[in-house]
C-alpha positions in Angstrom: 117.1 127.3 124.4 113.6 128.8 123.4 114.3 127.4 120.0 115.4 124.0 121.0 111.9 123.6 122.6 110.1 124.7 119.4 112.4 122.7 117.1 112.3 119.3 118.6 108.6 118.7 118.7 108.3 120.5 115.2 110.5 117.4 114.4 108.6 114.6 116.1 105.4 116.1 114.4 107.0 116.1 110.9 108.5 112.8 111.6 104.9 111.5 112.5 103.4 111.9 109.0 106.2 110.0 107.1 104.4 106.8 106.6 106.3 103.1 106.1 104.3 99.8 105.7 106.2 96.9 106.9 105.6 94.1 105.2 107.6 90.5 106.0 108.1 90.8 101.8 110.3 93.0 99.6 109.3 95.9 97.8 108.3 95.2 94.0 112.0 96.6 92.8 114.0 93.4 92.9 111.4 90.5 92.9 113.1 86.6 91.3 110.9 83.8 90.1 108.9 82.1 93.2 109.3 85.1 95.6 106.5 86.8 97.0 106.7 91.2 97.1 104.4 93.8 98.2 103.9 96.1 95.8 102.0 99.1 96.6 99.3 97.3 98.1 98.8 93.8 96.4 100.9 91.1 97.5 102.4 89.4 94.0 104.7 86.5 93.0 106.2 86.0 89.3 105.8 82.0 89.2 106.5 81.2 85.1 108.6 83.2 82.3 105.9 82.3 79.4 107.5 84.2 76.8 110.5 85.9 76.5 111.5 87.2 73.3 113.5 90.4 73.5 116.2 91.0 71.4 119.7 90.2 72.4 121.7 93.6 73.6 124.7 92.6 71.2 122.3 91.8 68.5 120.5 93.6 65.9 116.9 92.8 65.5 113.8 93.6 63.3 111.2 93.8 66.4 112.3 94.6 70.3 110.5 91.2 71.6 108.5 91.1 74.7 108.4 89.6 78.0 105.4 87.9 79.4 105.3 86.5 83.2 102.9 84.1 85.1 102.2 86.3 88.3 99.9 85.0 91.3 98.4 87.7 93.4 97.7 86.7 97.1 94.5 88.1 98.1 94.2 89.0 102.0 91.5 86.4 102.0 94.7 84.0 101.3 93.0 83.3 97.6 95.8 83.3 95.1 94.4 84.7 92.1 96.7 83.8 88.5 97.2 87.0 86.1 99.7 87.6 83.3 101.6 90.7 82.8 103.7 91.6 79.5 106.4 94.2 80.1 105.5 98.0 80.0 101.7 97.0 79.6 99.2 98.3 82.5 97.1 94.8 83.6 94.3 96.2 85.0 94.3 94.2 89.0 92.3 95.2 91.9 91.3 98.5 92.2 94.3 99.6 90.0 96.9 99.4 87.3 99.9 96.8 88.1 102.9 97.4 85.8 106.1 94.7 84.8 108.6 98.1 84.1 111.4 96.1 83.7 113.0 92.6 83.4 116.9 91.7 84.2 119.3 90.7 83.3 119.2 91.7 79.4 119.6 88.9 77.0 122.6 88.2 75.4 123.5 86.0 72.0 126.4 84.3 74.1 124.3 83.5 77.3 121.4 81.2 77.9 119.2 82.5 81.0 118.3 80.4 83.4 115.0 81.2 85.5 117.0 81.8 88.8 118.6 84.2 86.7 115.2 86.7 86.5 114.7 89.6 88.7 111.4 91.6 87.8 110.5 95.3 89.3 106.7 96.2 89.1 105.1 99.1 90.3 101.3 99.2 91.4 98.9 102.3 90.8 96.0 102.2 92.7 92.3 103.1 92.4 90.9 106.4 93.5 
């Protein structure tokens, strides 16, 4: 019984430093075309492909391609502030580094993507 009553507030404390920002947008890992996410801090929404260019999974090519997305950040002054990321380049955005690490679904020679079709993950490194 002694180590019940040691155990369950050693639990509560423990409990207490695990930290979880609720936010009434997704995470940055899953993000489509026109939908806000909070990632790590900023708030962000992908609003334009501009340039994609990778090369088609069932293709052989001479240079990978890149992807380059319109993003708006949504500053908590409600300012919407345009940036462009290319993906697997640091943009530097706030007091940090905001990353595109990966675009979906790969491109194909046989399908034409539509932009419903995007889904972006981006991960956000702050300042120190």
């Amino acid at each position: 019984m002694h180590l019940a009553t040691v155990a369950f507030p050693s639990a509560l404390l423990l409990s207490a430093c695990a930290t979880t920002v609720n936010t009434p947008w997704p995470d940055g890992s899953n993000v489509a075309l026109g939908q806000k996410a909070f990632v790590d801090g900023p708030i962000v929404e992908p609003v334009a492909i501009i340039e994609d260019s990778r090369c088609p999974m069932n293709a052989r090519c001479v240079w990978a391609g890149r992807v380059r997305v319109q993003m708006l950040w949504h500053r908590g002054n409600g300012d919407k502030q345009p940036f462009e990321v290319t993906l697997g380049e640091p943009t530097h955005l706030a007091d940090g580094q905001f990353t595109l690490e990966s675009v979906r679904p790969e491109r194909r020679t046989d399908v034409t993507l539509k932009s419903a079709d995007y889904r972006f993950s981006f991960r956000f490194a702050g300042g120190l």
